[in-house]
C-alpha positions as a Markdown table, in Angstrom:
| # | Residue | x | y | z |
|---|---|---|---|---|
| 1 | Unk | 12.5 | 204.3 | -66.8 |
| 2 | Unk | 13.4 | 204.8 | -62.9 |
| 3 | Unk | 11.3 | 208.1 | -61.3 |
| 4 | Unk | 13.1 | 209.3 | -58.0 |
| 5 | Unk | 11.0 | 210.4 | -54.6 |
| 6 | Unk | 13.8 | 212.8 | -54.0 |
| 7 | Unk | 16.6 | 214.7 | -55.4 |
| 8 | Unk | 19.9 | 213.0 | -56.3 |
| 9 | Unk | 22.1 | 216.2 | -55.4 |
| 10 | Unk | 20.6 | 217.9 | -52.5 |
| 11 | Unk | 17.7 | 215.1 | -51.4 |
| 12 | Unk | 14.8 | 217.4 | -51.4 |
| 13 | Unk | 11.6 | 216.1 | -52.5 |
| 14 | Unk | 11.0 | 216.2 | -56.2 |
| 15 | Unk | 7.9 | 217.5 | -57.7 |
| 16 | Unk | 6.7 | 217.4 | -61.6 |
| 17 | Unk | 6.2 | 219.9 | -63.4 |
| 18 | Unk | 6.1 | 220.3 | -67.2 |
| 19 | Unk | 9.7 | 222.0 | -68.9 |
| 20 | Unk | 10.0 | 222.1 | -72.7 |
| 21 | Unk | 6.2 | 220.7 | -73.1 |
| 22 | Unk | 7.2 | 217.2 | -71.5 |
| 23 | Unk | 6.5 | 216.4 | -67.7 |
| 24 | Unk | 9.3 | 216.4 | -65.7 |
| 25 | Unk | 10.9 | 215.4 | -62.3 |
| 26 | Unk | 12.2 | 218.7 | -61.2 |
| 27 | Unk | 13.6 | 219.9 | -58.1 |
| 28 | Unk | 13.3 | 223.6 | -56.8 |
| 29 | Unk | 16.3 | 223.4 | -54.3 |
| 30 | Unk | 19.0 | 223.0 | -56.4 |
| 31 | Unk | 17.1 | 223.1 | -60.2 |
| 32 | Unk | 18.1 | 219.6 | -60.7 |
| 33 | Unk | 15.7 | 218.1 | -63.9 |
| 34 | Unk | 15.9 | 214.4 | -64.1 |
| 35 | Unk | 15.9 | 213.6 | -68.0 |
| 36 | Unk | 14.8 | 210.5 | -69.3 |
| 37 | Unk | 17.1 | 209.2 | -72.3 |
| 38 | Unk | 16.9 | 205.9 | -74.3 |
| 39 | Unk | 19.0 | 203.8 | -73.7 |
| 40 | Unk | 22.1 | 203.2 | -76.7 |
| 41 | Unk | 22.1 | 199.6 | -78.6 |
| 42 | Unk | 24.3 | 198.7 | -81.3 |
| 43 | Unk | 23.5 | 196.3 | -83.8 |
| 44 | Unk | 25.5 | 193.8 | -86.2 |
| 45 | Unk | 24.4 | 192.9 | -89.6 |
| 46 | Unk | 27.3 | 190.2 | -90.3 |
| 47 | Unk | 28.1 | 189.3 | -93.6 |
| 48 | Unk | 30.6 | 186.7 | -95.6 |
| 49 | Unk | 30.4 | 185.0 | -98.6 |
| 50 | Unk | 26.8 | 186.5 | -99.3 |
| 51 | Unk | 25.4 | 185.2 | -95.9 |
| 52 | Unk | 24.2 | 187.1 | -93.0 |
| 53 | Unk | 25.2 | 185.7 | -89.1 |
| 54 | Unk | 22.1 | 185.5 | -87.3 |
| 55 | Unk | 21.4 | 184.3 | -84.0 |
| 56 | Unk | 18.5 | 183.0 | -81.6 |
| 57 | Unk | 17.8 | 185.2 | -78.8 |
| 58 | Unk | 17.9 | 183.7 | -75.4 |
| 59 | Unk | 16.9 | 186.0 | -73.6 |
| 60 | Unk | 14.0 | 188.3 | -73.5 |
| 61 | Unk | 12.5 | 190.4 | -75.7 |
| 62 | Unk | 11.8 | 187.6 | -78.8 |
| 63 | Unk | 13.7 | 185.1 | -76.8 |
| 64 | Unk | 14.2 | 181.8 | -79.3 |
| 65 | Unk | 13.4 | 184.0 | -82.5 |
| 66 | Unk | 16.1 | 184.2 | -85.1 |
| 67 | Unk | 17.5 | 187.8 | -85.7 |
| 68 | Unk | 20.8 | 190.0 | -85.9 |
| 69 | Unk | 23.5 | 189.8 | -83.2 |
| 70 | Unk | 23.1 | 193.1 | -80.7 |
| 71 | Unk | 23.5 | 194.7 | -77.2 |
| 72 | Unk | 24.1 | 197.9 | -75.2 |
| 73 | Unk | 26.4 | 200.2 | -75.4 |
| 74 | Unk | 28.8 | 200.4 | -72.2 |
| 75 | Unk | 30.3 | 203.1 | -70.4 |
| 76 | Unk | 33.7 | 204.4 | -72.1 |
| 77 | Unk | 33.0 | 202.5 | -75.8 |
| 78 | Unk | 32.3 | 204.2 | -79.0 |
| 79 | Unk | 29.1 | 202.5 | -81.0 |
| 80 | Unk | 31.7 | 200.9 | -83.0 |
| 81 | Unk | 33.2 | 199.1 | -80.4 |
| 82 | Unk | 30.4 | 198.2 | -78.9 |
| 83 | Unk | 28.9 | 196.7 | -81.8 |
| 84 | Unk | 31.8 | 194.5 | -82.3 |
| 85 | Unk | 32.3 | 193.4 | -78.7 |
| 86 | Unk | 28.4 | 192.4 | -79.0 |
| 87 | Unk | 29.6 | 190.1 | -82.1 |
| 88 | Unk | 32.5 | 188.9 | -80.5 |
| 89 | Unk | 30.3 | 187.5 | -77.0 |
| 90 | Unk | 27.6 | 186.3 | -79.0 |
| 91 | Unk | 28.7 | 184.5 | -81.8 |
| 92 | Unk | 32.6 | 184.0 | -81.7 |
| 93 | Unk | 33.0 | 185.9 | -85.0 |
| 94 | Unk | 35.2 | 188.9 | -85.5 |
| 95 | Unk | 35.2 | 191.8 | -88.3 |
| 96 | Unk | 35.6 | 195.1 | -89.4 |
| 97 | Unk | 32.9 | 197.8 | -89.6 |
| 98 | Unk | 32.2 | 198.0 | -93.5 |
| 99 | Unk | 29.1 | 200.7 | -93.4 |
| 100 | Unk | 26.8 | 202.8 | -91.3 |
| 101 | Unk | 23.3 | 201.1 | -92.2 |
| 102 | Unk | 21.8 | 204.0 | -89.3 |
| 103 | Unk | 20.1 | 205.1 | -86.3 |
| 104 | Unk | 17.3 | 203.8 | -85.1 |
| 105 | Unk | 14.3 | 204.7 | -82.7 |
| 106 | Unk | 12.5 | 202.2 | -81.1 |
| 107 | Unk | 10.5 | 201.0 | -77.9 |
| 108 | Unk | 11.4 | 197.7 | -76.2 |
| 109 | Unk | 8.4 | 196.0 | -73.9 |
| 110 | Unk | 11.7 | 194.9 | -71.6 |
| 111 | Unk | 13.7 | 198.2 | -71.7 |
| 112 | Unk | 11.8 | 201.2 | -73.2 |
| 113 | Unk | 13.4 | 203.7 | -75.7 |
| 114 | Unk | 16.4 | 202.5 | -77.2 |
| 115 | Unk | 18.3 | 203.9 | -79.8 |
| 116 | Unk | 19.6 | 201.6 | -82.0 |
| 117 | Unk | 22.9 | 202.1 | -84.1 |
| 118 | Unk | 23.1 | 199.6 | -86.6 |
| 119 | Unk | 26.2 | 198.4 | -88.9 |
| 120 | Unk | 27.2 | 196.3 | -91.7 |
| 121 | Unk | 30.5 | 194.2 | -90.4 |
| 122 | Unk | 32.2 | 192.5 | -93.1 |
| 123 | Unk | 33.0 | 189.2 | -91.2 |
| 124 | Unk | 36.6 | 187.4 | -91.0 |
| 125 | Unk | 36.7 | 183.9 | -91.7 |
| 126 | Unk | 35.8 | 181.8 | -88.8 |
| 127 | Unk | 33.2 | 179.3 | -87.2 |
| 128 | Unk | 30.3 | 181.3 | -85.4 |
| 129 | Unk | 29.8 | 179.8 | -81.6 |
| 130 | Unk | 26.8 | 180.4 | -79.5 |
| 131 | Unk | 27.9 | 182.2 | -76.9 |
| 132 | Unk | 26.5 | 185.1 | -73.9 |
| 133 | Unk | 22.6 | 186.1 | -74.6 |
| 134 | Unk | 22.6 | 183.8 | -77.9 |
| 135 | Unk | 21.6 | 180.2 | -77.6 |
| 136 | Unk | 22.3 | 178.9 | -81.4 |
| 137 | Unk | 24.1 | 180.9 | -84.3 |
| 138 | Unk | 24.3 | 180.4 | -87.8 |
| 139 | Unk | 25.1 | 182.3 | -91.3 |
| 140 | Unk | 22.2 | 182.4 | -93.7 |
| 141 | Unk | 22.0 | 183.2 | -97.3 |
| 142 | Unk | 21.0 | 187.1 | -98.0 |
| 143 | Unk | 17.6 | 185.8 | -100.1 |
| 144 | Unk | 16.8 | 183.4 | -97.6 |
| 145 | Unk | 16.2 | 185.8 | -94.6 |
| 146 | Unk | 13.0 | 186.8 | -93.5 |
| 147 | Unk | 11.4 | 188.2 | -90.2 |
| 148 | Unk | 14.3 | 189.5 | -88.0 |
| 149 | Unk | 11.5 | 190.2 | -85.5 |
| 150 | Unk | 12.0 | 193.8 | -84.7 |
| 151 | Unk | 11.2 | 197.0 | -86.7 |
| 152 | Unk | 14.5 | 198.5 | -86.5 |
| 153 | Unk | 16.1 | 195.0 | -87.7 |
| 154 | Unk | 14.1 | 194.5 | -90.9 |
| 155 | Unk | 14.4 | 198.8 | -91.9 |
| 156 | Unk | 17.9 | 198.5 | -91.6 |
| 157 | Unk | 18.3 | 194.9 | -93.6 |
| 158 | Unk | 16.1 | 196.4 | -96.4 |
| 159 | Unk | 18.5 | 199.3 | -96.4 |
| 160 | Unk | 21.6 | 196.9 | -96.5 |
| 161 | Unk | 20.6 | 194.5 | -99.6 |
| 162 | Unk | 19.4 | 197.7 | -101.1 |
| 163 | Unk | 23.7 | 198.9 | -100.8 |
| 164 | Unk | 25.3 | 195.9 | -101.5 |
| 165 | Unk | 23.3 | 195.4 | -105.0 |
């Protein structure tokens, strides 16, 4: 995360200081504290006819692993949204939000926190195209997928074959 040399309000020089027991950016001119969020990710566990839509990364982190279709939230979009938009540029496919799976915590070597809000999407029919931050796609039998190479993936895809039994 970005640390500032001065104020973004009144351009005084920041100091640090410690406020509810974290160190903090803090400046004494105009009581600005600069808070560090994560940053808000939605992810898609796509499924039709028993299959799950998978893609391989082409990007960094796990770039050319095989996992679920997922992105950032943008400005002005509910998580819904956002997790269907990510679908939509990544693979081609379209669907409607079937369950909650949940909210994630989780700390990305590329980006640092990120909160990840991950969903079951019942898919509609359709041919699944590479596309945006994905270099291949495909749909893969429920039983027949394994590592989805991030801790937040593989909780949240234990949790969904555990509600669609």
């Amino acid at each position: 995360m970005r640390n500032y040399i001065y104020c973004p309000y009144c351009a005084n020089k920041l100091a640090t200081d410690i406020i509810d027991n974290k160190t903090r950016q803090v400046c004494y001119q105009c009581n600005f504290i600069h808070y560090q969020n994560p940053l808000p990710t939605t992810v898609c566990i796509g499924e039709l006819d028993d299959k799950v839509l998978l893609i391989k990364r082409g990007i960094k982190p796990r770039k050319g692993e095989w996992t679920l279709p997922s992105g950032f939230v943008e400005l002005g979009e509910t998580a819904e949204e956002s997790c269907l938009r990510e679908l939509a540029e990544e693979t081609g496919m379209t669907g409607e939000v079937a369950n909650l799976i949940g909210v994630y915590h989780a700390y990305s070597e590329v980006y640092g926190d990120i909160i990840s809000t991950i969903y079951h999407i019942r898919l509609k029919s359709g041919i699944p195209i590479a596309g945006d931050d994905a270099e291949d796609v495909k749909l893969v039998p429920i039983n027949e997928i394994g590592d989805l190479h991030f801790a937040a993936f593989n909780q949240a895809f234990d949790k969904f074959k555990k509600i669609i039994k």
